[in-house]
C-alpha positions in Angstrom: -3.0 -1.3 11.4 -6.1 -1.2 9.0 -6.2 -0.8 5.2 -8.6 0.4 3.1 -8.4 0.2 -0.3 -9.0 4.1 -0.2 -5.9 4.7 2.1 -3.7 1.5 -0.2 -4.5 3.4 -3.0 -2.6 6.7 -1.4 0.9 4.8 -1.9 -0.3 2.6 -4.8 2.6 4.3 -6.6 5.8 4.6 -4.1 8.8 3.8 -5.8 8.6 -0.4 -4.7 10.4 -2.0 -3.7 10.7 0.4 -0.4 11.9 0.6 3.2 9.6 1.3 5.8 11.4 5.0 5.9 10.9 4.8 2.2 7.3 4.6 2.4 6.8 7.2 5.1 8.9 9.6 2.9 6.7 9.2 0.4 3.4 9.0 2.2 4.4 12.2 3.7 5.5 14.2 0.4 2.5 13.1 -1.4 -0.1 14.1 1.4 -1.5 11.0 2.2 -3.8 11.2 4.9 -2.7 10.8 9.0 -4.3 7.2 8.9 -2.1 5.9 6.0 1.1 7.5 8.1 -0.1 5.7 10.9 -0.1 2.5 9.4 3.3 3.1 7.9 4.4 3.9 11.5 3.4 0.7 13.2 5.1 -1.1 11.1 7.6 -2.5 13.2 10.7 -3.9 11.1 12.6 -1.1 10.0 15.1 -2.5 7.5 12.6 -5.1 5.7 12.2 -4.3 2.5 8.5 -4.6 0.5 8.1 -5.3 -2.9 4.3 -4.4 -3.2 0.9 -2.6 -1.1 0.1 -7.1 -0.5 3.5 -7.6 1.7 1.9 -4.7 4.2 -1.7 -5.8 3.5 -2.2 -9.7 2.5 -5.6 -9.4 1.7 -5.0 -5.9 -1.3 -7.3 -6.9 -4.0 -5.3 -7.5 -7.1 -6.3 -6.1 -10.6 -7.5 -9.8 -11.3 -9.9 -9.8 -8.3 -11.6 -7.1 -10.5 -11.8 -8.5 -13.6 -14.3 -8.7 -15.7 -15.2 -11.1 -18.5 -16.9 -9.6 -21.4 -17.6 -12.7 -23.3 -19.5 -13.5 -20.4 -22.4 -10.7 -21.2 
């Protein structure tokens, strides 16, 4: 399985918390792209439930990773 943020960004907005079924549902009715389907299929616990993109990808920049101090500058 590998995540870009490109292909995180594709179900960004799923309806979390989600199944694995969940996510494919909506991967699928939103067109993501065949490698974000992928990665939804080889996920291999089928009942788990995820709260957010970091339980499938541990390293999914947060917004605070992109932060940007303007009292800095």
């Amino acid at each position: 399985m590998v995540w870009t943020l490109e292909l995180a960004s594709k179900i960004e907005d799923a309806p979390w918390p989600a199944t694995k079924d969940e996510l494919l549902d909506y991967a699928i009715r939103t067109g993501a792209p065949i490698e974000v389907i992928e990665n939804l299929q080889e996920i291999e616990d089928e009942e788990e439930v995820y709260e957010s993109m970091e339980d499938l990808w541990p390293d999914y920049p947060s917004k605070e990773d992109f932060f940007f101090n303007e009292e800095e500058y």
